[in-house]
N, C-alpha and C positions, 0 to 999 in steps of 0.2 A: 824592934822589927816593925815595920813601915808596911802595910796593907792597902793592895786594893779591890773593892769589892769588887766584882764585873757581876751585873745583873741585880742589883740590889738599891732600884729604883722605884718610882712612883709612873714613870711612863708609862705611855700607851700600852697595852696590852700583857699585864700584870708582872709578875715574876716571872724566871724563864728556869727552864725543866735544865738549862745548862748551867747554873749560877757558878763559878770560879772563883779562888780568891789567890790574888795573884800574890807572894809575898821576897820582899828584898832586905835586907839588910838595909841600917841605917846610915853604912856610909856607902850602898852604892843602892840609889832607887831605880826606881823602876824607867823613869823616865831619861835618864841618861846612858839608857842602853842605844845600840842602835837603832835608828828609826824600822829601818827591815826586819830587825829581832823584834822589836814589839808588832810590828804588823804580823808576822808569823804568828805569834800569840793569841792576835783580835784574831787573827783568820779561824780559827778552831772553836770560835765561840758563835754568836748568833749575831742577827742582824739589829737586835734591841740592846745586846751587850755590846757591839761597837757604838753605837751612839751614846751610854752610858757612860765608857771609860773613857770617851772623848773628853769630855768634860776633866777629866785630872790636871792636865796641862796643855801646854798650845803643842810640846810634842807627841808625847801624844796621841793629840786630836791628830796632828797630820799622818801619824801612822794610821790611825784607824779610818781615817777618809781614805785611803790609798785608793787607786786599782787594785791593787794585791788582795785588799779584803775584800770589796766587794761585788770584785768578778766572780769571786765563790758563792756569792748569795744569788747570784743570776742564774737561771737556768741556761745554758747552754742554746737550747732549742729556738730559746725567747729574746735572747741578748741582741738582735737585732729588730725586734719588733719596735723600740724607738730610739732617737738619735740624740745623743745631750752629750753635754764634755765632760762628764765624767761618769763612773762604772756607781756612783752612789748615787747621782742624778737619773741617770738610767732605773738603778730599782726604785726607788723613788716614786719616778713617773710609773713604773709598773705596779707599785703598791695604791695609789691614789688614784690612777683614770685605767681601769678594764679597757682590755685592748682587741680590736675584732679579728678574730682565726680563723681558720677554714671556710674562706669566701662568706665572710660574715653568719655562720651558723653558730657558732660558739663565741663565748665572749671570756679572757683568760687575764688573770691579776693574782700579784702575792699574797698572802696576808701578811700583813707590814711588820708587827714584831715578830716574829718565826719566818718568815721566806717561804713556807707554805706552798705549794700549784691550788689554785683557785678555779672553778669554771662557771659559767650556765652555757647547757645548753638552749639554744632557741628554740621557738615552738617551732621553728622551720628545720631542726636539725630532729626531732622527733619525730614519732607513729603515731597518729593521730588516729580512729577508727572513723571515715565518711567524715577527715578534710577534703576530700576534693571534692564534697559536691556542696556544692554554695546554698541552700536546701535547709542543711545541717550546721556547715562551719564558713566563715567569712574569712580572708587573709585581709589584715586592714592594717593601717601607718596611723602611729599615734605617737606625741612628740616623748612622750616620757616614755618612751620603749629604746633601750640601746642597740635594736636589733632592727632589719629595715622592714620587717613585717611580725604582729604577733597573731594570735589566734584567736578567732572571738564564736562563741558559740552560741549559735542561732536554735537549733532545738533538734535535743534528741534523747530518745530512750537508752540506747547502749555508748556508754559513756568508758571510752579507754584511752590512755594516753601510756605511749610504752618512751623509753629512752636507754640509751647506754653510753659506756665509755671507755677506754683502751685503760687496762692500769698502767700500762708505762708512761701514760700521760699526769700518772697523781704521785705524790710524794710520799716517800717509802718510809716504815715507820710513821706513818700517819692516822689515825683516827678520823674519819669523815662522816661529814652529817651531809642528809640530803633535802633539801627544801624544795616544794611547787610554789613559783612564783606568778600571782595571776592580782586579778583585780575585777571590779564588778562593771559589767559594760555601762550601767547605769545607775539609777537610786538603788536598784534591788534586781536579784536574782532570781531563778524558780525554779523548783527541784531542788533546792539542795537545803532548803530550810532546816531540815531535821533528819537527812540521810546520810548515811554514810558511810565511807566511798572506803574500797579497801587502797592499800597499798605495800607494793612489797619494794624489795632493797636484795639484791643479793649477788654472790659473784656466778657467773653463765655456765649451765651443768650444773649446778647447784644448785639445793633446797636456799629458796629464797626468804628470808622474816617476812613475814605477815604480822599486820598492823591496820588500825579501820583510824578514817582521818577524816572532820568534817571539813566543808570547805565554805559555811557561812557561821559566824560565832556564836559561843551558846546563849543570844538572849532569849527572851522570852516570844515563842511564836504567840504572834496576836492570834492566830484565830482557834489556839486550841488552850492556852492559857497556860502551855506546858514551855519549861526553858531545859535544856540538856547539857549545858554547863558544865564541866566534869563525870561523863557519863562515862561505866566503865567501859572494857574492852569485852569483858566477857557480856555484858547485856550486848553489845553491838553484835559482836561474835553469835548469839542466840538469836538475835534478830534476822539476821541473814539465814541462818540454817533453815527457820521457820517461814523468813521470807514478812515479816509482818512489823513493820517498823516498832524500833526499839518503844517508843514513847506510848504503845499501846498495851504494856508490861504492866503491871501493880506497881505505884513507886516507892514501894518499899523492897519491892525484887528490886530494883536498876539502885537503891541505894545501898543496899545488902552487898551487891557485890562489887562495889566498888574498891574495896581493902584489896579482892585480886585481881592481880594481871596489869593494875596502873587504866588508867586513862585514855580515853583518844583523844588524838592531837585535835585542835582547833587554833583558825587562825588567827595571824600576828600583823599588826601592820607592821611594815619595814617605815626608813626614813625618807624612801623616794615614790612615793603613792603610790605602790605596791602592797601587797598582801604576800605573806609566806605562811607554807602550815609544813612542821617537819615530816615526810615520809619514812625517814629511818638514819638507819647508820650502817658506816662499815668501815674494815680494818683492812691498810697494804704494812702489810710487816718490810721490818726493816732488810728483809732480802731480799722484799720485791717481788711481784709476780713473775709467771712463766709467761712467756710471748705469747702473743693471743690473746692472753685472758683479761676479760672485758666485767663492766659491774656493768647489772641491768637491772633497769628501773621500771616500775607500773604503776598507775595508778586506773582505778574501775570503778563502777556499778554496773551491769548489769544484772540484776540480782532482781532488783524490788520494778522495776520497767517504768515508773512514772518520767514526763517528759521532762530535761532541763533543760535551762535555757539563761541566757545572762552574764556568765563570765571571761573574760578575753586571759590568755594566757602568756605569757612572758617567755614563759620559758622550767628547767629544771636546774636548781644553783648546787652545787658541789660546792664544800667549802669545809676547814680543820674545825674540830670540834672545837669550842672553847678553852676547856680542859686540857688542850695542846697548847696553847697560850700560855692560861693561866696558872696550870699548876706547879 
């Protein structure tokens, strides 16, 4: 008996949560079936498993390049967003170069092994609290921005940034993580040295998660000799009730509690001179939501009133958790 694995590679984007194992008889294999029957076959699997079993033979491959397979991996909505000669060229190019949607407010891409809906919102498709007065916030063009304006903040005390998004636009059965994508307008920020900022994640009508997220990383502040590094949730969480910045705690309290409740996030540089810090997560089950229903997104301080000032904003990225990949 004559096997073949489908998803049981080393490519891009780990194992796939579909792994198949196709099996035939040794005197009729797999590859001398019809080309149509084996592309029906790749059709049912994922867009990391046809590129795998390609490799078996030149038939194959040309079953699994078809159109047949991979007009299923396209969304619908999207399959005109660009033009190539063929339905694997097409995702392809939607996996590799983010594509701009809705009069350039949103920026929209697969994630390449799974097919995934991918998004950011712009800072121009967001709520911004006192963008429109120049005072507070700047609209500026900057070349590493894939958006034709981002947001750069000049100084303010009440610090909010809201955002949302349609679930029929995210893919069903999905696990999603939410990142703020921003960067520092210059050598250094202020206000956000050692504040921290809440953020929530949740579906609209509904109790949102709460989560506190810093947005400068935890070295060591020069002028107080204190670094916050892995600070918990619950010293942040106490900070805020009392109003009295976490770092002024005994620190053997903020080390103490560190065992509950995990961490807050701190940022991450990405690979395109970006910054991300995760805001949360959230679940569209595989039934899909109800019409209407939108995930909304915040991020704040007003709480502790010190001025900031210093970082320009990208935008809000939507994207599968890895563990959709990977596992």
């Amino acid at each position: 008996m004559d096997q073949i694995q489908v998803g049981d590679s080393k490519c891009d984007g780990g194992s796939s949560r579909n792994d198949a194992v196709v099996s035939v008889g040794a005197t009729s294999r797999f590859d001398t079936l019809p080309e149509d029957c084996i592309s029906m076959v790749i059709y049912h699997t994922t867009p990391r498993d046809a590129c795998v079993v390609a490799t078996v033979s030149k038939t194959v491959k040309s079953a699994a390049e078809s159109d047949l397979v991979w007009e299923k991996f396209i969304p619908p909505e999207h399959s005109s967003l660009v033009s190539r000669s063929s339905k694997k060229e097409i995702y392809l190019s939607l996996a590799d170069d983010p594509v701009l949607i809705d009069d350039g407010k949103k920026s929209f891409w697969l994630e390449k092994a799974s097919g995934k809906k991918c998004y950011m919102l712009s800072a121009m498709d967001l709520k911004i609290t006192w963008s429109d007065s120049p005072a507070y916030w700047q609209w500026v063009t900057i070349p590493e921005s894939k958006f034709e304006k981002v947001a750069e903040l000049c100084n303010v005390c009440w610090f909010e940034i809201r955002g949302k998004i349609s679930c029929s636009m995210l893919s069903k059965g999905t696990h999603y993580s939410v990142y703020l994508v921003f960067k520092r307008a210059s050598s250094r920020s202020y206000g956000f040295d050692h504040t921290p900022i809440e953020a929530e994640v949740g579906f609209a009508g509904k109790e949102a998660k709460k989560t506190f997220v810093f947005l400068e990383p935890g070295d060591t502040d020069p002028r107080s000799g204190y670094g916050y590094s892995g600070v918990s949730l619950s010293a942040v969480s106490r900070a805020f009730r009392t109003r009295r910045p976490w770092m002024r705690f005994p620190r053997e309290e903020v080390e103490g509690e560190r065992e509950s409740g995990g961490n807050a996030e701190e940022p991450k540089e990405r690979g395109d001179k970006w910054r991300e810090v995760k805001l949360g997560s959230f679940y569209i089950s595989s039934e899909g939501c109800e019409e209407g229903d939108e995930v909304e997104i915040a991020i704040m301080e007003t709480q502790m009133g010190q001025w900031k000032s210093g970082l320009v904003f990208q935008g809000i990225e939507i994207r599968p958790m890895k563990e959709e990949v990977t596992k």
